[in-house]
N, C-alpha and C positions, 0 to 999 in steps of 0.2 A: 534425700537420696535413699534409696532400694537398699536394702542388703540381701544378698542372694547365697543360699549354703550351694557349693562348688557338689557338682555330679559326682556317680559315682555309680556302675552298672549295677554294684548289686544293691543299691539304693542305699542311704546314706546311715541310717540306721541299722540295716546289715553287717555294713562298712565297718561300723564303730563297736559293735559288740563282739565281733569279733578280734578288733585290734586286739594290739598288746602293749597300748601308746596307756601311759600313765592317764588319770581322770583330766585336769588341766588341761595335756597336751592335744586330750582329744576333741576339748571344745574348744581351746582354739582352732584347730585344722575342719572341725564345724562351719567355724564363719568364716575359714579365708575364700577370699572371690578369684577368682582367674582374670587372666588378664582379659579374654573376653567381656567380660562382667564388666568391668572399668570401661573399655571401647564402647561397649554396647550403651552404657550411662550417656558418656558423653555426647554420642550421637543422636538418644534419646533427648535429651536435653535439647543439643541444639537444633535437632526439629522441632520439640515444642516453641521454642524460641522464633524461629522462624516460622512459623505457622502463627505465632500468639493464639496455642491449645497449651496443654495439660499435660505432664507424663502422666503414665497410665500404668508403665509397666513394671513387670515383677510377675510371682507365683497369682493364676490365677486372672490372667489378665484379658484371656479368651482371645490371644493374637493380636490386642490393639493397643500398643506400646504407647502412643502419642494418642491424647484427642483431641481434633481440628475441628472448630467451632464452624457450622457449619458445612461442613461433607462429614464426618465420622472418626471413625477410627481409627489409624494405619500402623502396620509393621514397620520396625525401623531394621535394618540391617546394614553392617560394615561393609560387607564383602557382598561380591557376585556369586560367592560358596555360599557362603548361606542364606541369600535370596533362591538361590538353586534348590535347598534345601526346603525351604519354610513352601515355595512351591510345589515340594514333589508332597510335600505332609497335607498341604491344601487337596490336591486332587486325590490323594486317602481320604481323608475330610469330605470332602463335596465339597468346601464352602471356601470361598476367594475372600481375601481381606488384601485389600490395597496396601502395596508397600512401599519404600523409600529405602533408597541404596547407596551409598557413598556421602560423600559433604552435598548439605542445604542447598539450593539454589534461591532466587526469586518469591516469594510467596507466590505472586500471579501466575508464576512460572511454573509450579510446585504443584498445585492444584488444577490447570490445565492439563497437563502433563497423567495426573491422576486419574483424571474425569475421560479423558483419551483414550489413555491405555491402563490403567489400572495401577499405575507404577511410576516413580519419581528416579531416575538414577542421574548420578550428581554428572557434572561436565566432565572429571577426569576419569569414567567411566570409560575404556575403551569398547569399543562394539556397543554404544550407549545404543544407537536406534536398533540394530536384531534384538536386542535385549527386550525393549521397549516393544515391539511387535510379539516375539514370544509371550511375554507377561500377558499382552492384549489376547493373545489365541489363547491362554488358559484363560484366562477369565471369562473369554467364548464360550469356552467348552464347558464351563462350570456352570455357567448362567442357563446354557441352555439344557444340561443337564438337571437343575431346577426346576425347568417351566417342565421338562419333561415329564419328571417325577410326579409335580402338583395336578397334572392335565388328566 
């Protein structure tokens, strides 16, 4: 398991030099996780699980939370927010990294679905196929924003 130190806008060392939190107090509140943190574990995990990859993720992990023996590396995300989000940082980025959104499906299922449209979102997913079509047009526009660049 990841241990990950909880954000903090003006960066987490700012944060603490500042305080007025006793020495202790401040590294505990160092390592507490949020509840994301926890969510994001668990989902990470049970994609690796259901893929039989790796967790990957944590600081440093270059977007690719799980890795799937055989296709690569994907983002895991809980929510259609923060798939929305890891998206919109993608097309900052130029660079598309396939993701997974809600509960595991299928292996077979899981990697079809990837190789398709760039994106896994789980069954209780509502708007699962717009979703699934958007994901595929960014990864459109990414991709051929690539070729264009390299050309």
């Amino acid at each position: 398991m990841t241990y990950r130190i909880c954000r903090h806008p003006q960066g987490i060392s700012e944060y603490f030099e500042k305080s007025t939190l006793n020495p202790e107090r401040q590294l505990f509140m160092k390592t507490i996780r949020t509840t994301a943190d926890f969510i994001g574990d668990d989902f990470e995990t049970a994609y690796a699980h259901a893929f039989g990859g790796t967790v990957n993720g944590g600081f440093n992990d270059h977007g690719k939370d799980v890795v799937v023996p055989g296709f690569g590396g994907v983002q895991v995300k809980a929510s259609v927010t923060g798939a929305k989000e890891f998206l919109k940082n993608s097309l900052q980025r130029k660079q598309f990294i396939p993701l997974c959104v809600g509960e595991p499906g299928a292996k077979a299922e899981m990697i079809q679905s990837l190789k398709e449209f760039g994106a896994w979102f789980g069954m209780e997913i509502p708007n699962r196929n717009q979703l699934l079509a958007g994901v595929a047009q960014v990864r459109t526009m990414l991709q051929g924003e690539r070729s264009y660049v390299r050309a």
